[in-house]
N, C-alpha and C positions, 0 to 999 in steps of 0.2 A: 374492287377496292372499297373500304367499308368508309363512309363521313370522312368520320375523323382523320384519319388517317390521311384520307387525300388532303384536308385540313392543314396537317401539320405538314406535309410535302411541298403544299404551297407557300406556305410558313417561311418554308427554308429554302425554298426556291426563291422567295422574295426579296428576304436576307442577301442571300448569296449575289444578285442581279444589282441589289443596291451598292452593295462593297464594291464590284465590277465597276459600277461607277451610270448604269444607266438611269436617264431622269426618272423619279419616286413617281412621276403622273404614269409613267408609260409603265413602268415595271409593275403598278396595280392595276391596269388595263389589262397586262399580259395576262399575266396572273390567274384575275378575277376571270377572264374569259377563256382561259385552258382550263381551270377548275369548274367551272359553270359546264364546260365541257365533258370535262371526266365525269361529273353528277349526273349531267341530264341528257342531252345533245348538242351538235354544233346549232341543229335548227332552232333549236331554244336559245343557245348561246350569241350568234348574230345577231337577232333583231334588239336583247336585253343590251349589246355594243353598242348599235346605233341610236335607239331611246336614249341613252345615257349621254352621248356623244352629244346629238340635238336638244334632249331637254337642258343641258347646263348651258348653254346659250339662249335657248328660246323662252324659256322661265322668268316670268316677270318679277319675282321678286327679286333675283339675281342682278336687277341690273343696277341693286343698291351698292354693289361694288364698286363700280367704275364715278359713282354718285363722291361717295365717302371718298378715294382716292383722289379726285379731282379736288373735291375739296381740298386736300392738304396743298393742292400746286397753288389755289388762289391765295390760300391763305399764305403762302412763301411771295406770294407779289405782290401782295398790296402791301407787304412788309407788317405785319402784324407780330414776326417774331420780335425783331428790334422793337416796335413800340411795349410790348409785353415787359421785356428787358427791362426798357430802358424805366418803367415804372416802376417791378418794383426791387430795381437799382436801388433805387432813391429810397424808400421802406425799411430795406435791409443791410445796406450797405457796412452800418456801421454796427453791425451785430458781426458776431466771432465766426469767420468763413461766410459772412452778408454775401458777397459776388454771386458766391456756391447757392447758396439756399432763393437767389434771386433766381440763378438762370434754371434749380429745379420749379420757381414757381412761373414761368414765362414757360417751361415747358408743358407744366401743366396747362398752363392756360390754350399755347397749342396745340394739345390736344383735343380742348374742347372743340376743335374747327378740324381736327385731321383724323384719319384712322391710319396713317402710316409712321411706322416708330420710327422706321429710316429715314424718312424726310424730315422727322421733329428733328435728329439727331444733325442732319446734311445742315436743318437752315439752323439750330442753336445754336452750330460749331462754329460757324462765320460772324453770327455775332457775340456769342459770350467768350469764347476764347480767347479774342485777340483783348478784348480790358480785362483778364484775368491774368494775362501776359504780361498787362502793363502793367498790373500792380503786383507783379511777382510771387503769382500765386504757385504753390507746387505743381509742375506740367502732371504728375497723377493723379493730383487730387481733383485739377482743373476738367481735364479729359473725364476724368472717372465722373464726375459729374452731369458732365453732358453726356455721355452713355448713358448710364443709368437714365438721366431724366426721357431722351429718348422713349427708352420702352413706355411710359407712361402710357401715347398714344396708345397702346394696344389695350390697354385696359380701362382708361377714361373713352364713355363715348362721346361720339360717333367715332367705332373700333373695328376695328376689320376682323379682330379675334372673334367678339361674340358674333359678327355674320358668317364667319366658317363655320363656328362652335354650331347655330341655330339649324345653317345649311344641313350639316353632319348628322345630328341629333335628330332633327323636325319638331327641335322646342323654338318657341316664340322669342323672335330677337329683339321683338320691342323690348321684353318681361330682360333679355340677357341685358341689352344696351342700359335702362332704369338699371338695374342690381348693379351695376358696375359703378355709378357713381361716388357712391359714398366708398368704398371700400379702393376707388381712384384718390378722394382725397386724403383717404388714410395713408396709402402710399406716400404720397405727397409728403407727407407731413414727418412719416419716419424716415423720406429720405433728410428732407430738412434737418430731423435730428441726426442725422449718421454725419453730415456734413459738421453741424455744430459741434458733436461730444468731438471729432478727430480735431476740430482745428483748438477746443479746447485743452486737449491730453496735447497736442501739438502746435502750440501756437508760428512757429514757423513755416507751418503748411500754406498759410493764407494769413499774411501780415496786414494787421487793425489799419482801416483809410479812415484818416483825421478829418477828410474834406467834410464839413458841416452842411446839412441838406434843409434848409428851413421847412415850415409847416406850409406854404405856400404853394413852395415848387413841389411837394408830394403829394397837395391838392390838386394842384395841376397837372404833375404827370397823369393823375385818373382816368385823364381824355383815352392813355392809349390804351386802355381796357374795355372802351363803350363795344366795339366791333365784336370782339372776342365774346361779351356776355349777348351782344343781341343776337349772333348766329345762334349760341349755345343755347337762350332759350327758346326760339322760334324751334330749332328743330327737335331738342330735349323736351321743351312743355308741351309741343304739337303732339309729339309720340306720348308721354304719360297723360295727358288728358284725353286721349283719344280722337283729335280733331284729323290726326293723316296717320298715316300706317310709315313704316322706316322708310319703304320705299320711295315714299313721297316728300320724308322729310328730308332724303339725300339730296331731292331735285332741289328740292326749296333751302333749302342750307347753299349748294353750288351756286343758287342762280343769286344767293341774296352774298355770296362772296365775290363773285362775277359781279354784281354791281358796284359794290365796294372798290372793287381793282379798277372798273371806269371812272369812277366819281375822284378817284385818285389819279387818277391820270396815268395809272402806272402797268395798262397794259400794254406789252409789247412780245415782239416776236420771237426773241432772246428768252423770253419766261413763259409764254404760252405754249409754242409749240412741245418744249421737251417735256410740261408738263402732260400734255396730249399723250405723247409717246410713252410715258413713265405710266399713265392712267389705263392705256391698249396693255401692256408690257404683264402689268401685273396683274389687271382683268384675265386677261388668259390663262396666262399662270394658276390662279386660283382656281380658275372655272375647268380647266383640264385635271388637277388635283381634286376637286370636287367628285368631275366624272368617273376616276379611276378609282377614288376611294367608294363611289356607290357601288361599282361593280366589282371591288373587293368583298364588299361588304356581304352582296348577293352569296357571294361565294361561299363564305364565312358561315353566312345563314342556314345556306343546304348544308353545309359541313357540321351544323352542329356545333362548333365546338366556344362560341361564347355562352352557350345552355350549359354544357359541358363545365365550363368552364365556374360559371356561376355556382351551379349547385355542388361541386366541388369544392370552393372557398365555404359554401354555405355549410359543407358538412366535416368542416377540420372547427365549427364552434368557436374560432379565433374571435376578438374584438375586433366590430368592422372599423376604426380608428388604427387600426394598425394596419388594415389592408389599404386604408385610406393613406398610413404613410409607405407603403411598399409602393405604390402607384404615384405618389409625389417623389419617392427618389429615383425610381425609374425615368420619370420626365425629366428631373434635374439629370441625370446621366446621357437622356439624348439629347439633350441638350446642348453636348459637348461635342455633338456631331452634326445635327440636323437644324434646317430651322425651323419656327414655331410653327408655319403653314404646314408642313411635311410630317412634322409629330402628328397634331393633331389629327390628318388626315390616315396615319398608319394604326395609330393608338386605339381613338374613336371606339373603331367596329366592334374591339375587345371588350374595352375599360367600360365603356356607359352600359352597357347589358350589367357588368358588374357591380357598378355604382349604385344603378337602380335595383338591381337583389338586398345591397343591403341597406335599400331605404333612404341614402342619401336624396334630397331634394336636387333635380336636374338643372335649375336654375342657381343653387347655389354651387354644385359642383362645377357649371360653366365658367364663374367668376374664378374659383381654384383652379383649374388646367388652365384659362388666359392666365390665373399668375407665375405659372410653373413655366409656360410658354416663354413670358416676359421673361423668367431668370433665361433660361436660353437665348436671350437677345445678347448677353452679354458676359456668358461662358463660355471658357478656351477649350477648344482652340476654334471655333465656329459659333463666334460672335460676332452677327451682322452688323449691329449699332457699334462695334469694337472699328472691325474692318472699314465701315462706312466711314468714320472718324479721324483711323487713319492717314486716311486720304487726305483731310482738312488740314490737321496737324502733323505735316510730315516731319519735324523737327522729333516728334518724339516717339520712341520708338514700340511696336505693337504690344511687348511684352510688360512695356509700364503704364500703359493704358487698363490692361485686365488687371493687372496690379491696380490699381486705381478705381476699378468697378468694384471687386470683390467685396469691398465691407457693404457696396448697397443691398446685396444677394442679402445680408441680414435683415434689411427691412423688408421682402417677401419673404423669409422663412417667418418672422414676425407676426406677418397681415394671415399669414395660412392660418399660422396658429390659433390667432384673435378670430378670426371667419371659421374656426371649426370649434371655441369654446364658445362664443354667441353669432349664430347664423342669422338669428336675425337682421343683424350688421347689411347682408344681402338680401335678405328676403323681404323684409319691411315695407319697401317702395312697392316692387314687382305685386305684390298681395293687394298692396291697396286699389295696385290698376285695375288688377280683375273682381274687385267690387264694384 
């Protein structure tokens, strides 16, 4: 059986196993290790299961996962989402959809302390919801809101997307986490506008609050920001200055939000433990997709067929910005199935051989798949920040929730666009590091 061919066998064997319904870690374990099989031997193919198997646990840089995840449980307990809120409530408030553009900037702000989208999404929905309720804001625009803001975490760091993306790659997650910033607060910002222009074309979406906020009290709400910028820059300026490596800023991020949650008095057992459990839950998860995606990968590599595959785009002479949008609607399409850990991990193997043939920069391409990812947080019908949300707001129903996200997906079709006519946008920061 010649490369390729077993290639494309495994291809569709993989397809086939995932529609079946087996978990995406296990079915590129399988996969990767009967292919590895049919190329070489089983004797080759065993010991490359078990390396894989052991090294995704025993790799030190790996254990910046469980780092960055815990972080988002402390920062859900010392209640950082409500102080966020609730400052800059008082800011926005009385600007057109204020509530809306408050709880995307609270979200942002939790992102700076979390890399999980699901939990921004889990702790904004218990607080900005129930006062967007009370002032009778539209339940889709309210919801769509908090979904959207959600995904943020995946792109603002400390991100769990750029430590897959670096994992996947073997590019530098310090250089992915830096690049992510600015083109996080772009996000930000367009989503604030998508909020603004809807509730402007529709001012019954989100009805004007009269309540007068003096300059006093939105001097003083500032206090509930101090927390959120000193993690963000102990562990953001450690990393771009060079003083600790990601790994170390994970520890030192947790342990200085871990204090935070004692000095507040608001550790308890009720908030501790199941973030433990959420931290173990999704560590694994990652660290088993990781494994199965190297030893697909292996696979892939004796098969030839991302070489194949490269030099064949390269000789159809196409503009590589069009192959760049063929590979962004693909991601928005599984998106509508898979989630962004499982993309990334199936995708990968193919797409960055590709990427790098036609000269895209691998660090600015990280920053586009985390946003393509993001649109998949909250496209139907396998939208997790959707379904997560759900949950919160059971009063309204799932299908006017996605109704309610939809127009944020314009401001990542936007940020792509902007990040693929000035790349610099990402590459700026990451360049200066390595001077």
């Amino acid at each position: 059986m010649s490369p390729v061919y077993a290639g494309i066998m495994g291809s569709g064997l993989l397809l086939f196993l995932l529609f079946m319904g087996m978990p995406i870690a296990f079915v590129m374990m399988l996969v990767g290790f009967l292919g590895i099989t049919t190329l070489t031997s089983i004797e080759a193919a065993l010991p490359l299961l078990a390396d894989n198997l052991y090294g995704g646990v025993a790799h030190y840089p790996y254990t910046i996962i469980p780092l960055f995840v815990i972080m988002g449980a402390f920062a859900s307990s010392a209640g950082i989402t409500g102080e966020l809120y609730n400052t800059f409530e008082k800011w926005f408030r009385r600007l057109p959809g204020g509530l809306g553009i408050a709880t995307i900037a609270a979200c942002a702000g939790f992102a700076a302390v979390s890399g999980s989208s699901v939990a921004a999404a889990a702790a904004m929905g218990t607080v900005a919801l129930p006062e967007m309720q009370r002032f009778k804001y539209d339940p889709k625009l309210a919801t769509g809101v908090i979904a959207a803001g959600g995904t943020l975490s995946f792109l603002i760091p400390p991100s769990l997307g750029f430590v897959i993306f670096g994992m996947l790659t073997e590019q530098s997650i310090g250089k992915l986490l830096i690049a992510g910033a600015v083109p996080g607060l772009l996000l930000s910002t367009l989503y604030g506008l998508v909020v603004f222009v809807k509730v402007k074309i529709d001012p019954q979406l989100a009805p004007m609050i009269h309540e007068k906020v003096t300059w006093k009290e939105k001097i003083v709400s500032l206090k509930g920001v101090w927390e959120t910028l000193l993690v963000f820059f102990v562990v953001m300026g450690g990393i771009y200055g060079g003083f600790i490596n990601p790994t170390e800023a994970g520890a030192i991020g947790a342990c200085c939000l871990f204090l935070i949650v004692l000095l507040k008095r608001k550790l308890t057992v009720n908030g501790f433990v199941p973030g433990l459990l959420d931290t173990v839950r999704i560590s694994v998860m990652v660290l088993f997709l990781v494994s199965g995606a190297t030893l697909f990968s292996y696979f892939l590599a004796l098969s030839t067929i991302p070489t194949a595959v490269s030099a064949w785009i390269a000789g159809l002479g196409i503009s590589k910005y069009l192959v760049l949008g063929i590979i962004t609607g693909i991601y928005l399409f599984l998106g509508c199935f898979l989630d962004a850990v499982s993309m990334m991990v199936l995708t990968l193997p193919v797409v960055f051989p590709v990427v790098l043939s036609l000269g895209f920069d691998p660090i600015w391409f990280g920053v586009v798949a985390v946003l393509m990812m993001e649109a998949g947080l909250i496209t139907p019908p396998v939208g997790l920040n959707v379904y997560t949300l759900s949950g919160i707001a059971r009063d309204v129903p799932m299908a006017d929730i996605f109704r309610g996200v939809m127009p944020f997906l314009l401001g990542i079709f936007v940020l792509v666009f902007l990040l693929t006519l000035f790349p610099q946008l990402v590459t700026f920061l990451p360049n200066m590091m390595g001077r």
